[in-house]
C-alpha positions in Angstrom: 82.5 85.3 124.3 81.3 88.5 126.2 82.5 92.1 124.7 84.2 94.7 126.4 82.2 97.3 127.5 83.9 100.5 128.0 81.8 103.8 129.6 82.2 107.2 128.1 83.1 109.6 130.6 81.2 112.7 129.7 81.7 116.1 130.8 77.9 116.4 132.2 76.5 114.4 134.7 73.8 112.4 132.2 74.6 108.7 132.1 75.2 107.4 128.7 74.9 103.5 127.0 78.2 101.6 127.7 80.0 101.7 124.1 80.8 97.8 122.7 84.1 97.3 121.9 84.3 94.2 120.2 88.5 93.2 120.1 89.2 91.5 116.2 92.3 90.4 114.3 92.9 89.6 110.4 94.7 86.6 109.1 96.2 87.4 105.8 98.2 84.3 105.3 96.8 81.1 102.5 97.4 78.8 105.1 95.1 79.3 108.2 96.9 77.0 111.5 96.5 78.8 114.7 98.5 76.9 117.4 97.3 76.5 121.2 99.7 79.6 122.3 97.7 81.6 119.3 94.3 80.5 120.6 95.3 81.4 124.1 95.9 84.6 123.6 93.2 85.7 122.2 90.9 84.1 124.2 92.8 86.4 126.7 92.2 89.4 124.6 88.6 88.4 124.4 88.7 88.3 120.5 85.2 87.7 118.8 86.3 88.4 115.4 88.4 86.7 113.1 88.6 88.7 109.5 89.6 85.9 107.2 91.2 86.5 103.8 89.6 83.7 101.6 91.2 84.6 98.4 92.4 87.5 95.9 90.4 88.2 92.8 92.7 89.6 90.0 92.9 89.7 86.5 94.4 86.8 84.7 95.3 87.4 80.9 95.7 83.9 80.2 92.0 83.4 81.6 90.9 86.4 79.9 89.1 87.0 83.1 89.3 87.8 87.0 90.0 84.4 88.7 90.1 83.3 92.5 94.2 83.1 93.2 95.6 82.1 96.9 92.3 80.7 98.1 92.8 79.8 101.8 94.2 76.4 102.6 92.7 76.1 106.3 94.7 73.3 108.2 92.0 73.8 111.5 88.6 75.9 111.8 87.7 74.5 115.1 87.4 78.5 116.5 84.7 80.2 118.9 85.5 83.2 116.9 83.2 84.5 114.2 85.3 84.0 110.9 84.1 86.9 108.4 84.9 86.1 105.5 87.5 88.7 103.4 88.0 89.2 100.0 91.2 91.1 98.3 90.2 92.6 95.1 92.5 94.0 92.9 91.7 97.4 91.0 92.7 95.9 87.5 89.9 93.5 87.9 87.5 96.4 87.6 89.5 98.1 84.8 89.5 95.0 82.3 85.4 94.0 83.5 82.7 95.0 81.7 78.8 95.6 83.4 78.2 91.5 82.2 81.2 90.3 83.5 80.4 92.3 86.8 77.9 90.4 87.3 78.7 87.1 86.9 82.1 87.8 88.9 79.7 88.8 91.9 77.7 85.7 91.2 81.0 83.6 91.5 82.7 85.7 94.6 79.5 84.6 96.4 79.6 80.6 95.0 83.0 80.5 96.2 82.8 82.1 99.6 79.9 79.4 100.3 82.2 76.6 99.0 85.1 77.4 101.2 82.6 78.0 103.8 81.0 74.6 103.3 84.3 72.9 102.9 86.1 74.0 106.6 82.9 73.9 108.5 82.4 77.9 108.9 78.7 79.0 110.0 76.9 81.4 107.8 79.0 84.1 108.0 76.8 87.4 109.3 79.2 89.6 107.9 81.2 89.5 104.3 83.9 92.3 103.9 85.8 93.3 100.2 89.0 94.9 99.7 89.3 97.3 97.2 91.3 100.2 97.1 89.0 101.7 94.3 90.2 104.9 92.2 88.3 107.1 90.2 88.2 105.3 87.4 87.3 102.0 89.0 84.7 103.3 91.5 81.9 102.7 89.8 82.5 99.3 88.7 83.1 98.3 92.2 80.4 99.8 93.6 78.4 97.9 90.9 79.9 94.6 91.6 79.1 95.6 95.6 75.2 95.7 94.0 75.5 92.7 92.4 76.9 90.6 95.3 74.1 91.7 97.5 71.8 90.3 95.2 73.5 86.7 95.4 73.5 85.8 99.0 71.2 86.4 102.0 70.1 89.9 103.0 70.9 89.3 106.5 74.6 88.9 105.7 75.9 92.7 106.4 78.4 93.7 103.6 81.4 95.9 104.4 84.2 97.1 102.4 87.8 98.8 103.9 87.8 102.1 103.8 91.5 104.7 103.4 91.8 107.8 104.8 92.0 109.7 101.7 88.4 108.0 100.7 86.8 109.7 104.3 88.5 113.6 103.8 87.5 113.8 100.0 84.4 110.9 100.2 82.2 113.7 97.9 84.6 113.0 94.9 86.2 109.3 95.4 82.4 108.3 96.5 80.7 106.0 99.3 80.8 102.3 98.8 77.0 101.0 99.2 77.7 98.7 101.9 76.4 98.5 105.1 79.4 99.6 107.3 83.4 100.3 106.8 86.8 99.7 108.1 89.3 102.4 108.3 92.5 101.0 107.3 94.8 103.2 109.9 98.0 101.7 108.0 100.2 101.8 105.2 99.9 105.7 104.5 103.0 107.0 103.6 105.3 106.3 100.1 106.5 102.5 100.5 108.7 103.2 97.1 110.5 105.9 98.9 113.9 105.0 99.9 113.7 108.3 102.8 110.4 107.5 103.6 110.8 106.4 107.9 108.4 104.2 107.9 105.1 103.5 105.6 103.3 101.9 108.3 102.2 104.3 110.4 103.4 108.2 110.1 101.0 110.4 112.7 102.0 113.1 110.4 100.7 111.9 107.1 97.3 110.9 109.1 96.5 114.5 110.6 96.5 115.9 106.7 93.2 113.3 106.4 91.6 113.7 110.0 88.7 115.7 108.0 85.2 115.0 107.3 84.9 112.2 109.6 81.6 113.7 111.1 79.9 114.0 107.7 80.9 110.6 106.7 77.7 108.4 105.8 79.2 105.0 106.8 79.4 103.7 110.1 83.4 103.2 110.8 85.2 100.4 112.5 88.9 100.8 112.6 91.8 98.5 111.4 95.2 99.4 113.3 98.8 97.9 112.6 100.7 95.7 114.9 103.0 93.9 112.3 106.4 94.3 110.9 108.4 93.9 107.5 111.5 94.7 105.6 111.5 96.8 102.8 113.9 95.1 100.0 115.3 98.1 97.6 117.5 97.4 94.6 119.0 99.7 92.3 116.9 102.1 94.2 113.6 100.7 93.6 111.5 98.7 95.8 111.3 94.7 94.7 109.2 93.2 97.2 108.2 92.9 101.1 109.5 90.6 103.3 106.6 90.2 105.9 106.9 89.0 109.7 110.7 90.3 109.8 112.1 91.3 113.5 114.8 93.7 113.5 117.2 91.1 115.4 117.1 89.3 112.3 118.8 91.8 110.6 122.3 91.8 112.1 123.8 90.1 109.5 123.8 92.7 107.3 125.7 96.3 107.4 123.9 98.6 109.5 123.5 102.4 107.2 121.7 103.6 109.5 118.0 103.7 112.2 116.1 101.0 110.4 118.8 100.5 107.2 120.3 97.4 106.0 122.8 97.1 103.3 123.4 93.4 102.0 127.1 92.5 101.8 126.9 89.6 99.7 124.3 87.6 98.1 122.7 85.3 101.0 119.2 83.3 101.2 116.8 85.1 104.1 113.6 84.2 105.0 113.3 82.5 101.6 114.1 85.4 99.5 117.3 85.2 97.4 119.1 88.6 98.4 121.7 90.5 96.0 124.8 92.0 97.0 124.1 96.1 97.7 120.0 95.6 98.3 119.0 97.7 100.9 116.7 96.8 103.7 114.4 99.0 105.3 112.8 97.6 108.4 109.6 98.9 109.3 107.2 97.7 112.8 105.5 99.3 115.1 106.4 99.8 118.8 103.0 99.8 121.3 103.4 102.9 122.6 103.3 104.3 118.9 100.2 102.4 118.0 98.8 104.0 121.6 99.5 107.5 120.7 97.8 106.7 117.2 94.8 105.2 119.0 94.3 108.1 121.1 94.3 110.7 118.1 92.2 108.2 116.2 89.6 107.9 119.2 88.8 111.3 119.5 87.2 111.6 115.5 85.6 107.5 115.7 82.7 107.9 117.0 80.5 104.2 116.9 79.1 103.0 119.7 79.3 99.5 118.3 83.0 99.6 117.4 84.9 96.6 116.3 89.2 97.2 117.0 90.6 94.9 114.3 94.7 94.5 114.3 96.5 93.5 111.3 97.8 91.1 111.5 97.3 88.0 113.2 101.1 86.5 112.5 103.7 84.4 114.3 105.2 87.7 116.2 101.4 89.0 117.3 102.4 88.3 120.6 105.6 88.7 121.0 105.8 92.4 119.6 102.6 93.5 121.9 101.7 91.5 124.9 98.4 91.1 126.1 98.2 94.5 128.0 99.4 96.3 125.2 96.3 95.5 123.1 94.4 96.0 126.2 95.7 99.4 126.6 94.7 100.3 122.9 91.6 99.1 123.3 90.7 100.8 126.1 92.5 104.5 124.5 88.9 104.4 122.2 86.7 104.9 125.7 
């Protein structure tokens, strides 16, 4: 597939090189099936890039060590789309490893990446990204484990790692992952276990208080952006769990508190989750021209003239929420 090519319009007359804008989406489901409709669209879209989650690493206290858990069960590979493979890793896994078991964690990441590569077909991958949302005192042993996975697999394969907000305005204390490029996760900023919170998604508020420091960042930055939707389950005023891929029409047959707030009448079955009487539901999503008005702000501090637009995530309302032209439009808003 052929990239987009986009032209900076500059306020001098010198001609500048056409920026690539490479269109990508994550799957973040086990099971990887992407029906015909699916495919269709984002051939459309002209999507190159498929960020694959393979599996989660987390600590397992029966194990007594990190294990692989919801390794991808991958019903049809058969994509021209570069699959680069993803790996969740939780920040417990760092906090109960010591320097030795580092290592040999790296040394298994990388076996099992191969295998599940090997086992659905996938090329080489040219590209292997972690997710980590590393704190202070887990830093250094990801970065560590980062070292050690380089060591284990080819050095052509570039190595990136996602990348918050918070970890570009204050990068001189939370650090700089050594990887070759990041992905700014422009999602999920504000208090999810807030009952008041409007919507943890995407808040354009919350995001100005980080727009700092992007020019002295060291990392080259690709950008993630939202285009999902869930319900926020509350009982007893605390948050129990997500329900992903919720659309708000679903919702009617509970009692309407208010924009966005459900209130469950009796205990019911939805979407597979057992539902008390008095949960609350908060529905969160994100409307296009939202996600537009994000872009824009976003395009002005991104500066990468080899930029890769991943949405999260591809699900089965990706394109009924946003048609075609509405990805189109955000793409184009980082010109």
């Amino acid at each position: 597939m052929i990239g987009i090519y986009f032209v900076f319009q500059l306020s001098t007359c010198t001609d500048s090189e056409p920026q690539v804008i490479t269109p990508a989406f994550y799957h973040w489901k086990t099971n990887l099936f992407i029906d015909s409709s699916a495919i269709s669209n984002l051939d459309a879209l002209k999507v190159e890039k498929l960020y694959v989650k393979f599996f989660d690493i987390d600590w397992s206290s029966s194990a007594g060590e990190a294990i692989p858990k919801a390794v991808l069960i991958a019903n049809d590979f058969d994509l021209q789309i570069e699959i680069i493979p993803t790996i969740y890793i939780t920040n417990r896994t760092f906090l109960k490893t010591d320097g030795a078991a580092q290592k040999i964690l790296a040394q298994r990441t990388a076996q099992k990446i191969k295998f599940i590569s090997e086992k659905y077909g996938v090329p080489g991958p040219k590209e292997i990204q972690f997710d980590c949302d590393w704190s202070g005192k887990t830093r250094e042993a990801f970065f560590d484990f980062i070292k050690n996975f380089k060591k284990e697999i080819d050095a052509s394969i570039k190595i990136s790692s996602t990348i918050r907000l918070h970890q570009v305005k204050y990068f001189e204390k939370t650090g700089v992952p050594p990887v070759d490029k990041g992905m700014l996760m422009f999602y999920n900023m504000s208090d999810l276990d807030d009952w008041e919170t409007e919507n943890s998604i995407l808040d354009l508020a919350e995001a100005e208080k980080y727009f700092q420091n992007f020019d002295k960042y060291p990392l080259t930055l690709d950008v993630a952006l939202p285009a999902y939707s869930w319900a926020v389950l509350f009982r007893n005023g605390k948050l129990i769990k997500l329900i992903p891929e919720v659309k708000e029409s679903e919702l009617v047959q509970f009692e309407l508190l208010e924009k966005n707030r459900y209130k469950v009448k009796e205990s019911t079955y939805f979407q597979g989750h057992y539902l008390y009487e008095n949960d609350w539901l908060r529905f969160e999503n994100i409307e296009p021209t939202t996600l537009l008005k994000a872009t824009s702000r976003l395009a002005k501090i991104i500066e990468n003239p080899n930029l890769t637009v991943s949405f999260y995530h591809l699900g089965n309302h990706s394109f009924e929420d946003f048609s075609i032209k509405d990805y189109e439009y955000v793409l184009e808003a980082f010109r």
